[in-house]
C-alpha positions in Angstrom: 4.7 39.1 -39.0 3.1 41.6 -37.3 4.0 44.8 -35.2 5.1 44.7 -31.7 1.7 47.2 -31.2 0.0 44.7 -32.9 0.9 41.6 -30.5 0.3 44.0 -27.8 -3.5 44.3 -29.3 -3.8 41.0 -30.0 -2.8 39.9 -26.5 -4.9 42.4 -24.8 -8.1 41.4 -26.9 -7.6 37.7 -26.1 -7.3 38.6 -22.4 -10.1 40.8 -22.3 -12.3 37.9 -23.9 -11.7 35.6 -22.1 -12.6 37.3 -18.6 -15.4 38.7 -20.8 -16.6 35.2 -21.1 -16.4 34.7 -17.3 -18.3 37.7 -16.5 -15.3 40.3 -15.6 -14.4 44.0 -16.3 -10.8 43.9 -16.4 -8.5 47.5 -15.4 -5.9 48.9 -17.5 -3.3 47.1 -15.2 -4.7 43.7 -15.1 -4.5 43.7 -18.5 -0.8 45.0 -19.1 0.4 42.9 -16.2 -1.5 39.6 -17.6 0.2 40.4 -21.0 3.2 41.2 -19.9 2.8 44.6 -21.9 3.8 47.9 -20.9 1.0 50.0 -18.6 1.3 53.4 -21.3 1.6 51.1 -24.6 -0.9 49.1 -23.5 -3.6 52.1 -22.7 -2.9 53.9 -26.0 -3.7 50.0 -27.9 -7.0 49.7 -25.8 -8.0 53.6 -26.4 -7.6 52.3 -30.2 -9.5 49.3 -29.9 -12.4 50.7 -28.1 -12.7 53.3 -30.5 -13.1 51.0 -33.1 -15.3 49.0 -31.2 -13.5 45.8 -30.8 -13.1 45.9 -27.1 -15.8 48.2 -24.7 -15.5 50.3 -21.8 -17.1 51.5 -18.6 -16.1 53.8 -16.0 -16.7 54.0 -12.3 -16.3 51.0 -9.3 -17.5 48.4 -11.6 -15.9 49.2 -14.4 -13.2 48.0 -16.7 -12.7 46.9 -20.2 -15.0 43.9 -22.0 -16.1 42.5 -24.8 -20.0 42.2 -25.2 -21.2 38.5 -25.4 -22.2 39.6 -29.3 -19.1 40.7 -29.8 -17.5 37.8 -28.9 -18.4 35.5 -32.0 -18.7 38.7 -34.1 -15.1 40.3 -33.7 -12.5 38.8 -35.5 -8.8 38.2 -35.7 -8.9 39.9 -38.4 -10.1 43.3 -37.0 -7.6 43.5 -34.2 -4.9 43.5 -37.0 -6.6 45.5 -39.4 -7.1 48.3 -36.6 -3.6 48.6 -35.1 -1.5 47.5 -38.5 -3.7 48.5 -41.7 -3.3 46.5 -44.7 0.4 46.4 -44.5 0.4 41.8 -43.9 -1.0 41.7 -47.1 -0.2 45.0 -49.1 3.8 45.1 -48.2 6.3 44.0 -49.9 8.3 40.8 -48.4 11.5 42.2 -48.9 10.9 46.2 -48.6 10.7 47.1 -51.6 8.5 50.1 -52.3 7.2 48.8 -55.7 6.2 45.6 -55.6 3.5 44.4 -57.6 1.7 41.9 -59.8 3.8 43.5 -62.7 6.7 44.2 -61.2 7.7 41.3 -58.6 9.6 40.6 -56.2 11.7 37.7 -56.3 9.5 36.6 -53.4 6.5 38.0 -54.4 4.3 34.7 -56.0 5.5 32.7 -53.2 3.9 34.4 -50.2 1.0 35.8 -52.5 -0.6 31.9 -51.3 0.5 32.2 -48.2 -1.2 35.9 -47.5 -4.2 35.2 -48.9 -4.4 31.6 -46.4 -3.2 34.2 -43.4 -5.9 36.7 -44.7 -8.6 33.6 -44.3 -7.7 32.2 -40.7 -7.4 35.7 -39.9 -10.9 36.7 -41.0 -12.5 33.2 -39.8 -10.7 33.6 -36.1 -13.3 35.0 -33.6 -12.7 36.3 -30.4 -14.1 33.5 -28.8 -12.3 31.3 -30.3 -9.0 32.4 -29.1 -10.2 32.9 -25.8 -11.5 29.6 -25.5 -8.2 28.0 -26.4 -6.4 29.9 -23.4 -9.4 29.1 -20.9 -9.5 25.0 -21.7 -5.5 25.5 -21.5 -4.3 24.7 -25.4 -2.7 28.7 -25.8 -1.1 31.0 -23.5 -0.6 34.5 -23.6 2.2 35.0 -21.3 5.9 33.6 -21.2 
């Protein structure tokens, strides 16, 4: 469903919130190893993310990557994915096809128009927090 870059982000943002919510900075290879994500991969994804201010920064001794307290109820599941894979969950064709519309369907194309659009709304409803707190209490993982 989505990218591999995307799972990458996705995993790294979880991780990061939920040592944001204990108070931690976390390096560049905490996060990759805690991911199980590759160290280079990983560091382009988190450039991305803090660019786009999903995840922060801050250099020197005590520094590391975090998400603000603020951030943690405001960022959504929904802007990882949007940052890393674009529109392409609910703009792409099921079945590849490069013109695939509401005119000119897909055999597939009424079928998972529901299903996208109840994606779209976890998606957008999902905070950080959330997700973070499901892997703290023990209900999620993020790691084989």
């Amino acid at each position: 469903m989505f990218s591999k870059s995307c799972e990458y982000a996705i995993r790294a943002t979880i991780y990061v919130a939920k040592q944001s919510i204990k108070d931690r900075k976390v390096s560049l290879k905490e996060i990759a190893t805690a991911t199980d994500s590759p160290e280079a991969f990983t560091a382009k994804i988190l450039q991305k993310l803090v660019k786009t201010n999903i995840l922060s920064s801050a250099k020197g001794p005590n520094g590391g990557f975090f998400v603000s307290e603020t951030d943690l109820d405001r960022v959504k599941l929904w802007n990882v994915v949007f940052t890393i894979d674009g529109q392409s969950l609910y703009q792409d064709c099921s079945l590849g096809l490069k013109k695939c519309n509401e005119q000119k369907p897909c055999p597939l194309h009424f079928k998972f128009k529901e299903i996208r659009e109840n994606i779209r709304e976890s998606l957008e409803q999902t905070s950080l927090k959330d997700l973070a707190t499901e892997v703290i209490v023990g209900n999620a993982f993020l790691k084989r």
